[in-house]
mmCIF file of the C-alpha atoms, coordinates in Angstrom:
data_MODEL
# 
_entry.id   MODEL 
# 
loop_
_atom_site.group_PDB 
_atom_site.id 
_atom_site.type_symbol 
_atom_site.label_atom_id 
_atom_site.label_alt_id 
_atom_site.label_comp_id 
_atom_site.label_asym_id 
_atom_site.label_entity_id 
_atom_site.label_seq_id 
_atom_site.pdbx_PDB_ins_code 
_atom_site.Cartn_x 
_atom_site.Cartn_y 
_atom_site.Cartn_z 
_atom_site.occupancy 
_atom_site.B_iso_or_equiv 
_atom_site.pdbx_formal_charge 
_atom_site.auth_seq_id 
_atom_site.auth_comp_id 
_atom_site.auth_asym_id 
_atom_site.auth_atom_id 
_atom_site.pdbx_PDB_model_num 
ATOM 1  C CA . UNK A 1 1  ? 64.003 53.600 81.090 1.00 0.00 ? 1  UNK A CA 1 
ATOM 2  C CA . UNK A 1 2  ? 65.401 56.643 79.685 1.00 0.00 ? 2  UNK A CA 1 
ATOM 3  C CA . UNK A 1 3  ? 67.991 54.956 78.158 1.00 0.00 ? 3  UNK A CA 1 
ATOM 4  C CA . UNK A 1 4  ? 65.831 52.927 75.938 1.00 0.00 ? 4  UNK A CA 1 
ATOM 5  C CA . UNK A 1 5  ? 65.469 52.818 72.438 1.00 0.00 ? 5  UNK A CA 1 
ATOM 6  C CA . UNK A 1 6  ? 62.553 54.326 70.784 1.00 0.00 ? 6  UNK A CA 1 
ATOM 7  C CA . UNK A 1 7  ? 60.513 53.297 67.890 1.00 0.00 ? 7  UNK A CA 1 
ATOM 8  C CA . UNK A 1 8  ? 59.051 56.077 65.440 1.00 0.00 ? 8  UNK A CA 1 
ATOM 9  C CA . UNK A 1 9  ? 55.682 56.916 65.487 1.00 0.00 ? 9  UNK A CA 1 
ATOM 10 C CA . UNK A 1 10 ? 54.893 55.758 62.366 1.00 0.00 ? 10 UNK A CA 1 
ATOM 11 C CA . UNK A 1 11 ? 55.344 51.840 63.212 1.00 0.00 ? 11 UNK A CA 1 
ATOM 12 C CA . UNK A 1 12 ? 52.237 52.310 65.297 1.00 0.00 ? 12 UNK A CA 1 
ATOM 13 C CA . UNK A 1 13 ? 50.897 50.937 62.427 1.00 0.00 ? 13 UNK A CA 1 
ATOM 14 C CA . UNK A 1 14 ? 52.148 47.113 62.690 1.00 0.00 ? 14 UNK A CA 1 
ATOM 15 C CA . UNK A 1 15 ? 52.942 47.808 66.635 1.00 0.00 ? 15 UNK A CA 1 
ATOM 16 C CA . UNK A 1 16 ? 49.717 48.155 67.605 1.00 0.00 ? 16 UNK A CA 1 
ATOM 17 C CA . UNK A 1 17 ? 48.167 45.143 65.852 1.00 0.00 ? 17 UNK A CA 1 
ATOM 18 C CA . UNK A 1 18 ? 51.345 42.912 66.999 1.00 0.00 ? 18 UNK A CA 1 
ATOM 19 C CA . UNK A 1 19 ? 50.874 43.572 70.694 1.00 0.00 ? 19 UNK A CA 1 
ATOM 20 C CA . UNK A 1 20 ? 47.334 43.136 70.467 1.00 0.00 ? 20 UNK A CA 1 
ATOM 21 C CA . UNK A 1 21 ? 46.913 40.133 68.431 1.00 0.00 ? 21 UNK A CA 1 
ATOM 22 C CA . UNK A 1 22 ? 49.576 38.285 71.109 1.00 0.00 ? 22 UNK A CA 1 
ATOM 23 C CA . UNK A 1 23 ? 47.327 39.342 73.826 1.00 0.00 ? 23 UNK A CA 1 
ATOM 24 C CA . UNK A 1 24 ? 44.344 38.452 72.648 1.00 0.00 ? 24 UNK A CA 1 
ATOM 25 C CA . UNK A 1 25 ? 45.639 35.100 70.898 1.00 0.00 ? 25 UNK A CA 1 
ATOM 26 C CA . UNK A 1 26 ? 47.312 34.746 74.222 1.00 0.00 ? 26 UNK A CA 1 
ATOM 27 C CA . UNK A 1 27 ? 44.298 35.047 76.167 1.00 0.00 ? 27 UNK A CA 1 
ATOM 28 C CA . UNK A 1 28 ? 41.997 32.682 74.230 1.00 0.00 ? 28 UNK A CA 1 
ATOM 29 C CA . UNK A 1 29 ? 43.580 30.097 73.746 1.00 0.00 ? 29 UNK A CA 1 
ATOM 30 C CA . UNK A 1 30 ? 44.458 29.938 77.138 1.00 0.00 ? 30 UNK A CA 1 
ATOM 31 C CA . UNK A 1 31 ? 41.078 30.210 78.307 1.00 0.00 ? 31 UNK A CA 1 
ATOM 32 C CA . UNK A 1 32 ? 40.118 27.596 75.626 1.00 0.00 ? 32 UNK A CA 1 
ATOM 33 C CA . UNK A 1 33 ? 42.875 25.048 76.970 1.00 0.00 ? 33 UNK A CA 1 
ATOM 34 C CA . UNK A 1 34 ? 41.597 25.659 80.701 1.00 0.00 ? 34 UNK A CA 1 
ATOM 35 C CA . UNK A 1 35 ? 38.707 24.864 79.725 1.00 0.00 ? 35 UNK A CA 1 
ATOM 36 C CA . UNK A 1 36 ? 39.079 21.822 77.242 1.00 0.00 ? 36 UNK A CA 1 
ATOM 37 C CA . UNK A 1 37 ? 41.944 20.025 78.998 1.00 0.00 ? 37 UNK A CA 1 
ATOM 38 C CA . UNK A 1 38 ? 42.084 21.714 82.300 1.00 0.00 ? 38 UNK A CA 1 
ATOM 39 C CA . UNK A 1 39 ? 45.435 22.253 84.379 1.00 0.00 ? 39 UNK A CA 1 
ATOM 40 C CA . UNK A 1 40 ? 47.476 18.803 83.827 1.00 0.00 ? 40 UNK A CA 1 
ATOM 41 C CA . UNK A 1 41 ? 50.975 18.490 83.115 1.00 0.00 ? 41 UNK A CA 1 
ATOM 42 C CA . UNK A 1 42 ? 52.601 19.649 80.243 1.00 0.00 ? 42 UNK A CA 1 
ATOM 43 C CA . UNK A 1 43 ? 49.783 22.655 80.137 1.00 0.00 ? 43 UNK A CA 1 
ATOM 44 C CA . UNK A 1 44 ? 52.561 24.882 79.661 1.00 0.00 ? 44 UNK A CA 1 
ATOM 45 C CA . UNK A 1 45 ? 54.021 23.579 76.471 1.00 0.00 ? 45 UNK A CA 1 
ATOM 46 C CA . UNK A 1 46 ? 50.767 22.925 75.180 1.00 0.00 ? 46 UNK A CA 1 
ATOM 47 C CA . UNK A 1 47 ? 49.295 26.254 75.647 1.00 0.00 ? 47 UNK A CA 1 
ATOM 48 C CA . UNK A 1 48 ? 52.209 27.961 74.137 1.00 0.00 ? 48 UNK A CA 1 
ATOM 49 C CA . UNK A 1 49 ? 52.426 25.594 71.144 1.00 0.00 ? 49 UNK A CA 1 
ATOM 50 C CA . UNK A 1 50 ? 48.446 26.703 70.706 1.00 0.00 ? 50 UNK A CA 1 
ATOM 51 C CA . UNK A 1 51 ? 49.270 30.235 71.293 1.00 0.00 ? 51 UNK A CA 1 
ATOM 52 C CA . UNK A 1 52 ? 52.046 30.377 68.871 1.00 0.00 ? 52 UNK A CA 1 
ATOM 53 C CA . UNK A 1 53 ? 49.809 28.697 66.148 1.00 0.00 ? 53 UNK A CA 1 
ATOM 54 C CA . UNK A 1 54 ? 47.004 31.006 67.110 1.00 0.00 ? 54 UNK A CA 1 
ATOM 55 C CA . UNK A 1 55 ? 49.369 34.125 67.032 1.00 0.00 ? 55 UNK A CA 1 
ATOM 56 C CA . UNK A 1 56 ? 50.492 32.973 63.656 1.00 0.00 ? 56 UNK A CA 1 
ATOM 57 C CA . UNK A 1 57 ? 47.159 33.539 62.417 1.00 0.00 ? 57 UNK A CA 1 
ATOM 58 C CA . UNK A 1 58 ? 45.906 36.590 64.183 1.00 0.00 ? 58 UNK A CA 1 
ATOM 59 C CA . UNK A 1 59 ? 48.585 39.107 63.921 1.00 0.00 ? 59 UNK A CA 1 
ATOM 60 C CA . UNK A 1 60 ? 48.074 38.858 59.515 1.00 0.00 ? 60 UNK A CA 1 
ATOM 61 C CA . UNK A 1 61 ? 44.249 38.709 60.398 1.00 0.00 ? 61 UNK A CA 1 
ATOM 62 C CA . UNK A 1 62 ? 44.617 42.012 62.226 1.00 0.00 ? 62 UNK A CA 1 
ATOM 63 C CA . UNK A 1 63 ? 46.600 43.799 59.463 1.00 0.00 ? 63 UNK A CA 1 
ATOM 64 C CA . UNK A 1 64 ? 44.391 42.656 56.921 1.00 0.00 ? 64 UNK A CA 1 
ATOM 65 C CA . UNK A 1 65 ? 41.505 43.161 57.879 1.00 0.00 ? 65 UNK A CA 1 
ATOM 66 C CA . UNK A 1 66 ? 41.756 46.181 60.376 1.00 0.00 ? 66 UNK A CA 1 
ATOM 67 C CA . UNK A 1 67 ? 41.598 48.884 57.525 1.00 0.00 ? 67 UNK A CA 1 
ATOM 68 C CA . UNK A 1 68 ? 37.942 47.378 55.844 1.00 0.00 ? 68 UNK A CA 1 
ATOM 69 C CA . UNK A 1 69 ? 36.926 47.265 59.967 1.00 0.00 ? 69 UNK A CA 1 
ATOM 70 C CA . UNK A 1 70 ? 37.968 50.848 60.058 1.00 0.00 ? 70 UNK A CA 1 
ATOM 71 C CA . UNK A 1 71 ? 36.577 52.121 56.758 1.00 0.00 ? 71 UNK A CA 1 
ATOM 72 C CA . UNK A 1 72 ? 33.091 50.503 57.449 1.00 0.00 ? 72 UNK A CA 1 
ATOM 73 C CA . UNK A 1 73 ? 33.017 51.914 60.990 1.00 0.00 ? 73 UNK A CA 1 
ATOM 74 C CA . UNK A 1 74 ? 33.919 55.590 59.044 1.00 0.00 ? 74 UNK A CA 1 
ATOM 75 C CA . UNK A 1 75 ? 30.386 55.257 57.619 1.00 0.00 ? 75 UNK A CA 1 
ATOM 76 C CA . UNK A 1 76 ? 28.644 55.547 60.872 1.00 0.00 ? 76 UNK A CA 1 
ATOM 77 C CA . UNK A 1 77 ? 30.835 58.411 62.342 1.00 0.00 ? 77 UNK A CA 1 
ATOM 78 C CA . UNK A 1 78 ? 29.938 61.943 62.687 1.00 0.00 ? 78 UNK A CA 1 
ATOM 79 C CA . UNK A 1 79 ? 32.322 64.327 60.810 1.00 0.00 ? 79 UNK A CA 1 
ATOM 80 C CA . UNK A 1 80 ? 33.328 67.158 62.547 1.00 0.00 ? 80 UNK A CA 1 
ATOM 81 C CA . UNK A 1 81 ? 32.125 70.990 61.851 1.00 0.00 ? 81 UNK A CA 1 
# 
């Protein structure tokens, strides 16, 4: 682990929202296909076909809309003294 390449702070930006929008993408739909089609063969391939289309869509959702989240959140937050 020392060994290994680092990326810059500054792609925390897309980073963050890439990692999360797999997990979360990830997550649904394969809660969604347990409990639409149930475990069955070919689950595999189907889930990941579904996550892969669901990823597709969520990681651009994230960037887009994760600065208007932020700024309307900004309106309810304390500022500091």
């Amino acid at each position: 682990m020392k060994n290994l390449a680092k990326f810059h702070p500054k792609h925390m930006v897309w980073l963050m929202p890439l990692f999360l929008s797999g997990i979360m993408s990830g997550a649904i739909s394969c809660f969604n296909m347990i409990i639409n089609k149930g475990f069955g063969d070919g689950f595999f391939a189907l889930w990941l076909h579904a996550w892969s289309l669901s990823w597709l869509m969520a990681f651009p959702l994230i960037l887009m809309v994760l600065p208007l989240v932020r700024r309307f959140l900004m309106l309810f937050m304390a500022k500091p003294n």
